[in-house]
mmCIF file of the C-alpha atoms, coordinates in Angstrom:
data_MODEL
# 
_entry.id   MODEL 
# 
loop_
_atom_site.group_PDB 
_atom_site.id 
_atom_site.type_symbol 
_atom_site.label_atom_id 
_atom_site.label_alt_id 
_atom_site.label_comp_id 
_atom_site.label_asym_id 
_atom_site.label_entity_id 
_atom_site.label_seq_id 
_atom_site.pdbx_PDB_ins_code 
_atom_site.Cartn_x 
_atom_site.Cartn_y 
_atom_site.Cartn_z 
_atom_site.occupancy 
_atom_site.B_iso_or_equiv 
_atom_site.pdbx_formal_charge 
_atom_site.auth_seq_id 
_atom_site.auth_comp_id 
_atom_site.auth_asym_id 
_atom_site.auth_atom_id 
_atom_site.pdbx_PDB_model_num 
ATOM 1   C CA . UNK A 1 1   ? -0.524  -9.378  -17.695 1.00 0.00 ? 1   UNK A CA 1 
ATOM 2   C CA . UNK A 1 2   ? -0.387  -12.939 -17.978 1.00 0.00 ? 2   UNK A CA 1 
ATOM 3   C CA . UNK A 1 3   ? -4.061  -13.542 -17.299 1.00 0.00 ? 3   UNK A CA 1 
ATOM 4   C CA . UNK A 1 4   ? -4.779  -10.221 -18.916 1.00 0.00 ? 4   UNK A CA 1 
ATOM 5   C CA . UNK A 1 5   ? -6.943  -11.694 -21.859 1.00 0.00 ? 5   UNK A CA 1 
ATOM 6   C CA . UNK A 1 6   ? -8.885  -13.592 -19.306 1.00 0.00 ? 6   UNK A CA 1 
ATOM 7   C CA . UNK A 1 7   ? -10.204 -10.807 -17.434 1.00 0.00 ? 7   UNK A CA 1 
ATOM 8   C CA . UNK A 1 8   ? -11.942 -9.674  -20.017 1.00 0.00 ? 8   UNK A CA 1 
ATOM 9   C CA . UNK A 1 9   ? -15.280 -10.941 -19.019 1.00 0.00 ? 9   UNK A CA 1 
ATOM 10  C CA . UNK A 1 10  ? -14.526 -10.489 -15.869 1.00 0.00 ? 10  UNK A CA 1 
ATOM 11  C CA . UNK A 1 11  ? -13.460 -7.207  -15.447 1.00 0.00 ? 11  UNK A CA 1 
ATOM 12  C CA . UNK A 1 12  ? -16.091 -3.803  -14.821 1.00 0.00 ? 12  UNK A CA 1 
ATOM 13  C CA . UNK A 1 13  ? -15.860 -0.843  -18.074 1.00 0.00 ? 13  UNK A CA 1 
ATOM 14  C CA . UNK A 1 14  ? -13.968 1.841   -15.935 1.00 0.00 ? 14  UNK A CA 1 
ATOM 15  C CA . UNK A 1 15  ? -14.345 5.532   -16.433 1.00 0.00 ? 15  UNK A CA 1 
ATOM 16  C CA . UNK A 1 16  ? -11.875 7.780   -17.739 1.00 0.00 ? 16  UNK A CA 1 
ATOM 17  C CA . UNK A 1 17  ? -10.967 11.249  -17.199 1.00 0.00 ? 17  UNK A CA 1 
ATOM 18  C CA . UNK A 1 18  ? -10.800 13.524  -20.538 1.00 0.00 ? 18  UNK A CA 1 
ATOM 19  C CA . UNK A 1 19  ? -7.215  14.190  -21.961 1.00 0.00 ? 19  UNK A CA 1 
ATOM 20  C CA . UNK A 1 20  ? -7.604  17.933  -22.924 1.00 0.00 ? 20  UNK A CA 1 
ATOM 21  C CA . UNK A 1 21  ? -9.906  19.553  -25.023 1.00 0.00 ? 21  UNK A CA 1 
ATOM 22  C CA . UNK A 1 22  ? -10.822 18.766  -28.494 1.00 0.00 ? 22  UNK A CA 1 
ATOM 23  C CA . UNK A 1 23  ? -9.452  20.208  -31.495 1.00 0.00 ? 23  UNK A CA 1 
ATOM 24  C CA . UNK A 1 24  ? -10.315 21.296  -35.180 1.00 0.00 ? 24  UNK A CA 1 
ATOM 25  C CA . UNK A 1 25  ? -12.748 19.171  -37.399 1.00 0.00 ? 25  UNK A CA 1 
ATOM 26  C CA . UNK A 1 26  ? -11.651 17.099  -40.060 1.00 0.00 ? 26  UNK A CA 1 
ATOM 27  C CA . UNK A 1 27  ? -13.761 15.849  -42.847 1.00 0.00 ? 27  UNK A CA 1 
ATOM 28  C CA . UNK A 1 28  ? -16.425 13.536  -41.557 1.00 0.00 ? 28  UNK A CA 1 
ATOM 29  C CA . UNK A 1 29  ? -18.478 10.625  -43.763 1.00 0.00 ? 29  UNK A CA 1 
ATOM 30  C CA . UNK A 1 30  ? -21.256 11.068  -45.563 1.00 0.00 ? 30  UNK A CA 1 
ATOM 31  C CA . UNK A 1 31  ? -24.164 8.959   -44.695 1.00 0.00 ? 31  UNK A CA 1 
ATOM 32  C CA . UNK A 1 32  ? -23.286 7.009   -47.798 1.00 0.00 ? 32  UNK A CA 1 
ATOM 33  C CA . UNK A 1 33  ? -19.880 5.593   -46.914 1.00 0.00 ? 33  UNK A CA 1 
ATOM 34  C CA . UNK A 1 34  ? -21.571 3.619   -44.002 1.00 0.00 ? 34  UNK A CA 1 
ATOM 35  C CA . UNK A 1 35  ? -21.863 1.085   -46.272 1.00 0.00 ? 35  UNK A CA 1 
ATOM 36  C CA . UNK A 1 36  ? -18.123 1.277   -46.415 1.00 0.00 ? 36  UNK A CA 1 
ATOM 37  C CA . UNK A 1 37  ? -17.409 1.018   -42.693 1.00 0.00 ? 37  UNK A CA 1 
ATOM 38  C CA . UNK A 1 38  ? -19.755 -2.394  -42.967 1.00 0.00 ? 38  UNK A CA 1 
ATOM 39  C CA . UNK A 1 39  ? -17.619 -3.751  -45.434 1.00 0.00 ? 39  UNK A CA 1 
ATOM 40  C CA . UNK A 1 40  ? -14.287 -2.925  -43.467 1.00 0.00 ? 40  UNK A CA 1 
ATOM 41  C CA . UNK A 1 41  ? -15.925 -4.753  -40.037 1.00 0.00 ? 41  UNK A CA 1 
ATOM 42  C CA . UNK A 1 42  ? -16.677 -7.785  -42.564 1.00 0.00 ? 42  UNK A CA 1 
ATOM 43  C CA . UNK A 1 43  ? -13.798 -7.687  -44.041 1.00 0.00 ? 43  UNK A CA 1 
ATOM 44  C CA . UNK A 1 44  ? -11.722 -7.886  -40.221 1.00 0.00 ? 44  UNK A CA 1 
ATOM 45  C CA . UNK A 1 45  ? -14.688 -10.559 -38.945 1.00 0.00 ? 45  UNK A CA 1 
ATOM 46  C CA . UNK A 1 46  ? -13.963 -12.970 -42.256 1.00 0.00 ? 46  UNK A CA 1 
ATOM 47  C CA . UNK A 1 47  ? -10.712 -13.253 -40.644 1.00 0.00 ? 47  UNK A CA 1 
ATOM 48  C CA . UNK A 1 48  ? -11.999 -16.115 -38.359 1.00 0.00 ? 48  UNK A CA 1 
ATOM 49  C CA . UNK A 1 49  ? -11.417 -19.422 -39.127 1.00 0.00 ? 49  UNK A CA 1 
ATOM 50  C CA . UNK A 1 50  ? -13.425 -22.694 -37.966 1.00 0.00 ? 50  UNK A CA 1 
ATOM 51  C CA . UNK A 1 51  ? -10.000 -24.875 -37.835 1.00 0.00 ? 51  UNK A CA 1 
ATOM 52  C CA . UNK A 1 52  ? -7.984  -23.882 -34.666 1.00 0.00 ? 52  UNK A CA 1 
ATOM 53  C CA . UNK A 1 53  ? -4.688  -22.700 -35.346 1.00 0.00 ? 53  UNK A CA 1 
ATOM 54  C CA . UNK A 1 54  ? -1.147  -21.941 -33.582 1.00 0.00 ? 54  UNK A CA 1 
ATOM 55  C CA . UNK A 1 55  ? -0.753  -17.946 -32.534 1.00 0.00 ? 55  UNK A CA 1 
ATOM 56  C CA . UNK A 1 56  ? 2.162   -17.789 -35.352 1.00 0.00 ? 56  UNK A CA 1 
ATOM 57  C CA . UNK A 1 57  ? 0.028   -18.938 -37.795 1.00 0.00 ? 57  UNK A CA 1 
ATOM 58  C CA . UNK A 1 58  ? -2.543  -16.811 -37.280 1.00 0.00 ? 58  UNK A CA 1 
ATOM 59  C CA . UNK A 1 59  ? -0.415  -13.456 -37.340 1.00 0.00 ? 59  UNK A CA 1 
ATOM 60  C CA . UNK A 1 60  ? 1.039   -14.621 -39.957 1.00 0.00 ? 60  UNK A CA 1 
ATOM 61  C CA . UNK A 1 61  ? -2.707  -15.259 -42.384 1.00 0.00 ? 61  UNK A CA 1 
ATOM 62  C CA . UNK A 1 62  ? -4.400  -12.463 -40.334 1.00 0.00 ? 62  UNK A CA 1 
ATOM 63  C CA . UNK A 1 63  ? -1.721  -9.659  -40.094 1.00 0.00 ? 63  UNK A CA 1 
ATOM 64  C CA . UNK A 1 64  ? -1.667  -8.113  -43.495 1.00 0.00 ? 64  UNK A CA 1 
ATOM 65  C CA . UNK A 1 65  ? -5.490  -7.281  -43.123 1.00 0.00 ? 65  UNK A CA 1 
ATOM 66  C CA . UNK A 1 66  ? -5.161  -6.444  -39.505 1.00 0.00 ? 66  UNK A CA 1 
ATOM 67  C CA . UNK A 1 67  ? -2.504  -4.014  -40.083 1.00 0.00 ? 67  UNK A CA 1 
ATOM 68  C CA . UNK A 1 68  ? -4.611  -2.701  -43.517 1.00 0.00 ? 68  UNK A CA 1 
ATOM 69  C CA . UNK A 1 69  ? -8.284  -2.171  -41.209 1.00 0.00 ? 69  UNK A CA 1 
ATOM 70  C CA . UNK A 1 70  ? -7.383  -1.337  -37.999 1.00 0.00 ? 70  UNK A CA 1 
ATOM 71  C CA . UNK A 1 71  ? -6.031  1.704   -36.618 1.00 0.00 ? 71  UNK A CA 1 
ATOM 72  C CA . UNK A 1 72  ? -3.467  0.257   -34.358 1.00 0.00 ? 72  UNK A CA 1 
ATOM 73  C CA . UNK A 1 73  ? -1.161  3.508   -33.821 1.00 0.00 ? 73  UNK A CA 1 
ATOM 74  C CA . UNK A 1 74  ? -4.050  5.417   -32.175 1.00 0.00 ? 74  UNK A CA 1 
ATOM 75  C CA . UNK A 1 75  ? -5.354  2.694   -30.226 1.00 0.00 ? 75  UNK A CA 1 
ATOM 76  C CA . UNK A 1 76  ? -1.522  2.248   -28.892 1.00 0.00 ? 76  UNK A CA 1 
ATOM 77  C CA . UNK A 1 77  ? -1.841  5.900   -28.216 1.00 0.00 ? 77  UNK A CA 1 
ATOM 78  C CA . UNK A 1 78  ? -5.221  5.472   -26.145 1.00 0.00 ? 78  UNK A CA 1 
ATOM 79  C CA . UNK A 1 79  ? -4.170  2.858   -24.120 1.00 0.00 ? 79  UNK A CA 1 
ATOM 80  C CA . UNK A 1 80  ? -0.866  4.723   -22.903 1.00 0.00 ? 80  UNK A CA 1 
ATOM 81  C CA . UNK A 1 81  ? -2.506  7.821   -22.073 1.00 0.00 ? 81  UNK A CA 1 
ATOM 82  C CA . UNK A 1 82  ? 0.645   10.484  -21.470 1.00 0.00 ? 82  UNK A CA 1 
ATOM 83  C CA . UNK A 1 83  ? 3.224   7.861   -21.437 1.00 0.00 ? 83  UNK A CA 1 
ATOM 84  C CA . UNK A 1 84  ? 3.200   7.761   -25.078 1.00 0.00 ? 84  UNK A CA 1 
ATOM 85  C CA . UNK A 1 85  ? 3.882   11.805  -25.429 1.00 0.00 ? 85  UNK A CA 1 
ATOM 86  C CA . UNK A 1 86  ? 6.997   11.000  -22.855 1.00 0.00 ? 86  UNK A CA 1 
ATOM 87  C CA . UNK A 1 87  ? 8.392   8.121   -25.205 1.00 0.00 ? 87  UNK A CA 1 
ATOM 88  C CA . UNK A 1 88  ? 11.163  8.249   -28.161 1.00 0.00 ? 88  UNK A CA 1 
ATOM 89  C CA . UNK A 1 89  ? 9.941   7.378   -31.385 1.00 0.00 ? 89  UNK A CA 1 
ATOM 90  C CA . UNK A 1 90  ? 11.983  4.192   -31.251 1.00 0.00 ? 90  UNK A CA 1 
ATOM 91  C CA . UNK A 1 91  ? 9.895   3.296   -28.581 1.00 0.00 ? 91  UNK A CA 1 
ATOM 92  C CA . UNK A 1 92  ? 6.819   4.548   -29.988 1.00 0.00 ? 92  UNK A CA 1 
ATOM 93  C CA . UNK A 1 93  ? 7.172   2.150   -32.733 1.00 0.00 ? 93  UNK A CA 1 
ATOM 94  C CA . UNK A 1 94  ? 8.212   -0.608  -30.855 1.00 0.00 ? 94  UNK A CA 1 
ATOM 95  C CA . UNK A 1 95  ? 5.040   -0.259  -28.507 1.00 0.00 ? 95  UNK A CA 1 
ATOM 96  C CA . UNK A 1 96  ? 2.698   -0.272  -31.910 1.00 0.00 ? 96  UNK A CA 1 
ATOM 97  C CA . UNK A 1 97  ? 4.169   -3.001  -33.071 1.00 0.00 ? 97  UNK A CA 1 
ATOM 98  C CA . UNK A 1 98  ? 3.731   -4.842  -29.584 1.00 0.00 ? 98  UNK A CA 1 
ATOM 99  C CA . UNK A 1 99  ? 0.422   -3.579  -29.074 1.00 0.00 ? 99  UNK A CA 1 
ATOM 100 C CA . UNK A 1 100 ? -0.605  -4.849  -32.959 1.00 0.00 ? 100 UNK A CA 1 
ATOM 101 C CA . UNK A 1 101 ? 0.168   -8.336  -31.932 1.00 0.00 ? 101 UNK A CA 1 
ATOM 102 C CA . UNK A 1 102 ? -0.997  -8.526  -28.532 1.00 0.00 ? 102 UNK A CA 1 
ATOM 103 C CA . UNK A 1 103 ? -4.595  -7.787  -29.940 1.00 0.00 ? 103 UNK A CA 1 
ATOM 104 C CA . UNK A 1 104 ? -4.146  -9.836  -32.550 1.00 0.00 ? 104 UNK A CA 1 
ATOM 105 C CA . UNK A 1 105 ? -3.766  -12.487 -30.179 1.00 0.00 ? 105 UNK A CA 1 
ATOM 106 C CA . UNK A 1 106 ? -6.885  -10.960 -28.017 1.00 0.00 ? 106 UNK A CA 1 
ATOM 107 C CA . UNK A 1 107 ? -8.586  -11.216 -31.413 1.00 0.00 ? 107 UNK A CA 1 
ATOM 108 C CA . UNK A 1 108 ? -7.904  -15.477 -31.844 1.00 0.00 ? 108 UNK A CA 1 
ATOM 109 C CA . UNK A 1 109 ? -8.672  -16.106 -28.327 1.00 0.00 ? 109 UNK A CA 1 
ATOM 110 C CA . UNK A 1 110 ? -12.229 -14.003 -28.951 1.00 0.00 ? 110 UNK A CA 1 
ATOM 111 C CA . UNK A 1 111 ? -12.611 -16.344 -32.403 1.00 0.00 ? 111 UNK A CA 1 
ATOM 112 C CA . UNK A 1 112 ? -11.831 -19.110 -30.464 1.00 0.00 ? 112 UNK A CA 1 
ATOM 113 C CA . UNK A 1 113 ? -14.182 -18.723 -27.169 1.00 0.00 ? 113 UNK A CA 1 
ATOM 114 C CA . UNK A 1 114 ? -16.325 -20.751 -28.345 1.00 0.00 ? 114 UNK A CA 1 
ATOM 115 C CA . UNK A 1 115 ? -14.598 -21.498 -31.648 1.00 0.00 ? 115 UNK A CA 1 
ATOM 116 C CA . UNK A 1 116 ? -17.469 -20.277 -33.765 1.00 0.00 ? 116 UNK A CA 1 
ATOM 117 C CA . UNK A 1 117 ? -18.241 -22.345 -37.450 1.00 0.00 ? 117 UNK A CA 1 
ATOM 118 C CA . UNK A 1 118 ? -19.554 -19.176 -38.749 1.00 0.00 ? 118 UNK A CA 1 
ATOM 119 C CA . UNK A 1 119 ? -19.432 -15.503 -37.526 1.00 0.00 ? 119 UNK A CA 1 
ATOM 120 C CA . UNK A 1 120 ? -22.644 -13.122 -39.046 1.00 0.00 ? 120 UNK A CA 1 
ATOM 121 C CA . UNK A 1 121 ? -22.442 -9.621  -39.065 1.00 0.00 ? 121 UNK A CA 1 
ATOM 122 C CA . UNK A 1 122 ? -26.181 -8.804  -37.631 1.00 0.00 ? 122 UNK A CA 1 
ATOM 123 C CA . UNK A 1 123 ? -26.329 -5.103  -38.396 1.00 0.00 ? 123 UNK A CA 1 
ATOM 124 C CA . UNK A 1 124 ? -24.421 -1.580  -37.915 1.00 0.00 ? 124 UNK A CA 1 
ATOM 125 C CA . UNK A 1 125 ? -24.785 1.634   -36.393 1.00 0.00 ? 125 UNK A CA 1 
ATOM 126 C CA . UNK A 1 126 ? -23.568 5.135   -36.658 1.00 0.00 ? 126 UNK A CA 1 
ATOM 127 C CA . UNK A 1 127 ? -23.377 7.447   -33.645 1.00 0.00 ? 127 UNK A CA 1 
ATOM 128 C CA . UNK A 1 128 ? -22.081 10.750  -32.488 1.00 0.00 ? 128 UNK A CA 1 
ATOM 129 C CA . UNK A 1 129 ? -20.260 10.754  -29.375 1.00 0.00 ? 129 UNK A CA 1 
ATOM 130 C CA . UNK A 1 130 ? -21.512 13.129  -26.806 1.00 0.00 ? 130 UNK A CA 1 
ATOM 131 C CA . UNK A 1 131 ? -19.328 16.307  -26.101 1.00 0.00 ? 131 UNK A CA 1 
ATOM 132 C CA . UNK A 1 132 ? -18.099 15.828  -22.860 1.00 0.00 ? 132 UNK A CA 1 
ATOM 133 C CA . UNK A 1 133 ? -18.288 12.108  -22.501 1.00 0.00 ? 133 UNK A CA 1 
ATOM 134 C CA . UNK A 1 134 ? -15.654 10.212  -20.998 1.00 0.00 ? 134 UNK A CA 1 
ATOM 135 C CA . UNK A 1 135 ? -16.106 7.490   -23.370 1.00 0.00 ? 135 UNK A CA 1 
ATOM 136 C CA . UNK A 1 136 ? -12.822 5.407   -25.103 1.00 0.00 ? 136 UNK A CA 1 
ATOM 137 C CA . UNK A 1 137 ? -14.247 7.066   -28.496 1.00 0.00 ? 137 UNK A CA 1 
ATOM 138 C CA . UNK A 1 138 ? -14.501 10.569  -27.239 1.00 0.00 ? 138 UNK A CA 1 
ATOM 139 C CA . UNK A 1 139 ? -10.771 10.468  -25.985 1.00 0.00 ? 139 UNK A CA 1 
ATOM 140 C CA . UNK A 1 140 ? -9.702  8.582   -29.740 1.00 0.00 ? 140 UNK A CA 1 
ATOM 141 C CA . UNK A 1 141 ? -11.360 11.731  -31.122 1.00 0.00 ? 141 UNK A CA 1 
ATOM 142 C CA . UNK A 1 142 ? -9.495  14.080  -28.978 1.00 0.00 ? 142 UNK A CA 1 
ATOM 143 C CA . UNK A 1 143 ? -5.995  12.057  -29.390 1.00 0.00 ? 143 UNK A CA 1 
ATOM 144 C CA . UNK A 1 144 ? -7.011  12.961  -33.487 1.00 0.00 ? 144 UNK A CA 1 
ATOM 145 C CA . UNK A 1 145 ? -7.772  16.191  -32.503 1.00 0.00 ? 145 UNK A CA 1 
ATOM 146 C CA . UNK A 1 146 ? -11.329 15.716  -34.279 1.00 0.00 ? 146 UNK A CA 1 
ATOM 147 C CA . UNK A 1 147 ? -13.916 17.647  -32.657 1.00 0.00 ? 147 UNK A CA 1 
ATOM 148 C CA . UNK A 1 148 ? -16.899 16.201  -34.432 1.00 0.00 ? 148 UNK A CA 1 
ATOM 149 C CA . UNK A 1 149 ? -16.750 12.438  -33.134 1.00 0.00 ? 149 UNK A CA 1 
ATOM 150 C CA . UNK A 1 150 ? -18.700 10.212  -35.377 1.00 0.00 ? 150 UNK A CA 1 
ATOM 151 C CA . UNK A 1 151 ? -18.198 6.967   -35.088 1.00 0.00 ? 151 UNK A CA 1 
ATOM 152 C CA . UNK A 1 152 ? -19.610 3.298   -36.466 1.00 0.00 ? 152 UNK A CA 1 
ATOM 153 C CA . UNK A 1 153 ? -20.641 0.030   -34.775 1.00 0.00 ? 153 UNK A CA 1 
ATOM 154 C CA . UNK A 1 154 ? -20.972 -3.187  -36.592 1.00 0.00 ? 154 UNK A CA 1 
ATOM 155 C CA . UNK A 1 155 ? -22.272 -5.922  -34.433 1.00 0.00 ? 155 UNK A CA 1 
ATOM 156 C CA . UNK A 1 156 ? -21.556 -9.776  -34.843 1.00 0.00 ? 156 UNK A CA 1 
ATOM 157 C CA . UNK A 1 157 ? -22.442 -13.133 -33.127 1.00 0.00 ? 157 UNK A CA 1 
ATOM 158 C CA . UNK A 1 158 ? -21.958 -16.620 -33.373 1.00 0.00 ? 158 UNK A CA 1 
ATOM 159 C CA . UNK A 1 159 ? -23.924 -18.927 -31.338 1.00 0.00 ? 159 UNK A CA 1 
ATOM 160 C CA . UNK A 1 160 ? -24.449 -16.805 -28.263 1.00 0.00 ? 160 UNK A CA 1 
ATOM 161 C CA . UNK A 1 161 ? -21.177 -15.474 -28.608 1.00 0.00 ? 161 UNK A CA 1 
ATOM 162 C CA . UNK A 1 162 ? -21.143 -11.372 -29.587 1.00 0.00 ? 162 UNK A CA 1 
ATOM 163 C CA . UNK A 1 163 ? -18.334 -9.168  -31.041 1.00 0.00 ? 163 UNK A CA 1 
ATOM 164 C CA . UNK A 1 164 ? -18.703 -5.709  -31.897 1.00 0.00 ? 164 UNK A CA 1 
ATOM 165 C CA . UNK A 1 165 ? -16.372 -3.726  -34.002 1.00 0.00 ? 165 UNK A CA 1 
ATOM 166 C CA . UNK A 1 166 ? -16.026 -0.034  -33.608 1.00 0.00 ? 166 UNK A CA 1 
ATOM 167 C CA . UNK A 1 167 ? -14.563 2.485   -36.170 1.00 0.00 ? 167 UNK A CA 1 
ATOM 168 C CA . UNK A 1 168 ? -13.438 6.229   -36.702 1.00 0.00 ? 168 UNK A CA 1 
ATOM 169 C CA . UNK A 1 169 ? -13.583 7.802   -40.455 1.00 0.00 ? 169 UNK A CA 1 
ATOM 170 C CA . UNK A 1 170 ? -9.601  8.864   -39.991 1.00 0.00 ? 170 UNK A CA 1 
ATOM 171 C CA . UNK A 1 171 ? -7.780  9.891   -43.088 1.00 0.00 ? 171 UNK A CA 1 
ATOM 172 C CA . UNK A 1 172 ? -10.655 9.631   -45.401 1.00 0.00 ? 172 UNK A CA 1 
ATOM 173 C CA . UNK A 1 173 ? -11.412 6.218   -44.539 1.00 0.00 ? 173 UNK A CA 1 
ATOM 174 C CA . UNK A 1 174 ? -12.903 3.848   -41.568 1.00 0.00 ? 174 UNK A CA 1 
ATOM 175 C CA . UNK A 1 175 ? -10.766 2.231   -39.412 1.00 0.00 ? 175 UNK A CA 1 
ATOM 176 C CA . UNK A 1 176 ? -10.859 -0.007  -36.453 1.00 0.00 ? 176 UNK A CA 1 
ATOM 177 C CA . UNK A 1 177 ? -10.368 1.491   -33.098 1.00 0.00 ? 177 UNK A CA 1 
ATOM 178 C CA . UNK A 1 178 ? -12.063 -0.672  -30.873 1.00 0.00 ? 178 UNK A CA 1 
ATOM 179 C CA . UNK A 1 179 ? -13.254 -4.089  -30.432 1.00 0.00 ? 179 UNK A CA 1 
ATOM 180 C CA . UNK A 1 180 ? -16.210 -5.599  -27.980 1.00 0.00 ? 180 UNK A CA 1 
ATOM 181 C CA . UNK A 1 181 ? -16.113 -8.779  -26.537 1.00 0.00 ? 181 UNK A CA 1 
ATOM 182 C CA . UNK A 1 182 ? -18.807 -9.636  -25.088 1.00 0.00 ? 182 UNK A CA 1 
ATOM 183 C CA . UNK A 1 183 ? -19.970 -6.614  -24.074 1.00 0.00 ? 183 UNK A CA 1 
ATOM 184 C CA . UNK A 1 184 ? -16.195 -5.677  -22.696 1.00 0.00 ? 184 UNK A CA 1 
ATOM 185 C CA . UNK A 1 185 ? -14.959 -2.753  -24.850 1.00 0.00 ? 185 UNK A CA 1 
ATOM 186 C CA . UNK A 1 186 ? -11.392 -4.132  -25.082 1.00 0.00 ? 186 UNK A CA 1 
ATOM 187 C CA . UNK A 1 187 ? -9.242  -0.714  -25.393 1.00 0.00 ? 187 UNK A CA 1 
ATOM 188 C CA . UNK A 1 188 ? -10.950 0.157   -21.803 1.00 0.00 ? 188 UNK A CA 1 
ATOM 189 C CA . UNK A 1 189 ? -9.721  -3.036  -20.539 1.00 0.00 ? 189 UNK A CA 1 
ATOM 190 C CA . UNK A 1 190 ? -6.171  -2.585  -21.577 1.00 0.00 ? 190 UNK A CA 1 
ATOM 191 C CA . UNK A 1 191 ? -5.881  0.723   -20.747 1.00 0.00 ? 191 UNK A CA 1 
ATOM 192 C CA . UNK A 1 192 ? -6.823  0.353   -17.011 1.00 0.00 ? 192 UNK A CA 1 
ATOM 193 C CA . UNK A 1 193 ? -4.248  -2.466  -16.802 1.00 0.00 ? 193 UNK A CA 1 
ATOM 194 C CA . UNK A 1 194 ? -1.364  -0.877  -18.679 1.00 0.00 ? 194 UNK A CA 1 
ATOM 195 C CA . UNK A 1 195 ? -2.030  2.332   -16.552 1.00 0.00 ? 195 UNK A CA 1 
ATOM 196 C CA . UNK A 1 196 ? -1.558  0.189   -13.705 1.00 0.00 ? 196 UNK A CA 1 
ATOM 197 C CA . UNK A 1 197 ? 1.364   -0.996  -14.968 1.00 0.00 ? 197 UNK A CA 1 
ATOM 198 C CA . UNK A 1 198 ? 3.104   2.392   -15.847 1.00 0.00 ? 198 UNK A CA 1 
ATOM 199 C CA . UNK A 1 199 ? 2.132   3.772   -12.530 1.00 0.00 ? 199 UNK A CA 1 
ATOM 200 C CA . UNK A 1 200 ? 3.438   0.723   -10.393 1.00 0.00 ? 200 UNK A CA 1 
ATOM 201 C CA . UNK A 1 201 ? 6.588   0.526   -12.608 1.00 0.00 ? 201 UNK A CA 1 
ATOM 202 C CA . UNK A 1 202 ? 7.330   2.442   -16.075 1.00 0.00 ? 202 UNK A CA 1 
ATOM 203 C CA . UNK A 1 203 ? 6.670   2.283   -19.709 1.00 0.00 ? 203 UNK A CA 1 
ATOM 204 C CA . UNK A 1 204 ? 9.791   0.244   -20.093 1.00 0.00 ? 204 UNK A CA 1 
ATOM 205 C CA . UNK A 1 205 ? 7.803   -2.395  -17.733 1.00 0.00 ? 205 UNK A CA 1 
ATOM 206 C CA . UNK A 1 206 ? 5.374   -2.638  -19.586 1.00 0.00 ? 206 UNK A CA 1 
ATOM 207 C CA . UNK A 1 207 ? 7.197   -3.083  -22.723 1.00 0.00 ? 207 UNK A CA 1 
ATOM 208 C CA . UNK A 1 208 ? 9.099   -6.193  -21.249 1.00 0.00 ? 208 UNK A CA 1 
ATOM 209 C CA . UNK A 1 209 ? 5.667   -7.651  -20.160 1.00 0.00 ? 209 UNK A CA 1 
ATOM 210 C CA . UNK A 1 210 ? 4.157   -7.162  -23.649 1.00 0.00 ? 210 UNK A CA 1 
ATOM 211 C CA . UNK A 1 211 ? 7.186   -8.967  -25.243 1.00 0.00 ? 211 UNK A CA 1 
ATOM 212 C CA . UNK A 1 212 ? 7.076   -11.471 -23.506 1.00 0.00 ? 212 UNK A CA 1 
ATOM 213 C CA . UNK A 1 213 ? 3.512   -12.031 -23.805 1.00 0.00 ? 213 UNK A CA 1 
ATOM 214 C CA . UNK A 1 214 ? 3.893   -12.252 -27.460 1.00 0.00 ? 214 UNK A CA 1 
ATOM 215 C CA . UNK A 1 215 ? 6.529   -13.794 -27.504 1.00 0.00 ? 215 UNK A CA 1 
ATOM 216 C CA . UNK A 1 216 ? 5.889   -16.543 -25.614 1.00 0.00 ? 216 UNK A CA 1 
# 
């Protein structure tokens, strides 16, 4: 955990095994509102900020939009895997709320390395996941119980530096549910260390290592 945002170049995109099968559709975007999930991506990527700052200070300017554009509740519920069915909702909420911050702090460190002076969104894409993929959107989907996984990619760099923001259409409107660093889808990368984790301890482990990682 400690070095766990440093691994993320580092580490391989592992494979994962799908969680059940899907279930009914819910209302998916027209090809009109992809305009919309290019303005939410902007909106999250306009968060960077040329002047360094401490982590408290950034939570503090960022969080409002962070909590507004990305869909931190389901990516909690990704990265857990069936340790979040087994949890309270005390818990539950307590490992959202850990889980917000700790990639709010993966975000900084991604705005920060190298510190860019300027972030451009280069262009977006919409895709349809691939029934029967074992990809981190197809088992989103599935968590949402949406059987028709459409999904949108926005795409941003700065220097030679890349980010890539991906989003679901989830209660009528786009949200964050996965961010690319580098190539490194971020959610994968979490979820293969947190399983690790859980398996070689317990939820409640990892719960004490993500406080004090954001708390430090």
């Amino acid at each position: 955990m400690k070095k766990m945002q440093n691994m993320l170049p580092k580490l391989l995109l592992l494979s994962f095994l799908l969680m059940g099968s899907s279930g009914s559709a819910t209302a998916q975007p027209s090809q009109k509102t992809d305009a919309d999930a290019k303005k939410v991506a902007a909106a999250l990527l306009a968060t960077a900020s040329p002047q360094k700052e401490t982590r408290q200070a950034f939570a503090q300017r960022v969080g409002p939009t962070f909590k507004r554009l990305v869909a931190t509740e389901t990516m909690t519920r990704v990265v857990l895997g069936p340790a979040w069915g087994s949890m309270s909702a005390s818990r539950q909420a307590e490992a959202v709320d850990l889980y917000s911050r700790f990639l709010m702090r993966t975000l900084q460190g991604a705005f920060e390395n190298p510190l860019p002076s300027q972030f451009e969104l280069e262009d977006g894409e919409r895709f349809r996941s691939r029934p029967g993929s074992a990809t981190v959107y197809q088992i989103t989907c599935l968590t949402l119980k949406t059987a028709d996984c459409i999904y949108y990619s926005a795409k941003s760099k700065a220097n030679e530096f890349t980010m890539a923001f991906q989003l679901l259409y989830i209660d009528g409107r786009w949200q964050v549910v996965d961010m690319h660093v580098s190539g490194m889808s971020v959610q994968q990368v979490y979820h293969s260390n947190f399983s690790s984790i859980i398996k070689s301890g317990s939820i409640e482990k990892l719960l004490e290592e993500l406080r004090a990682r954001v708390d430090s």
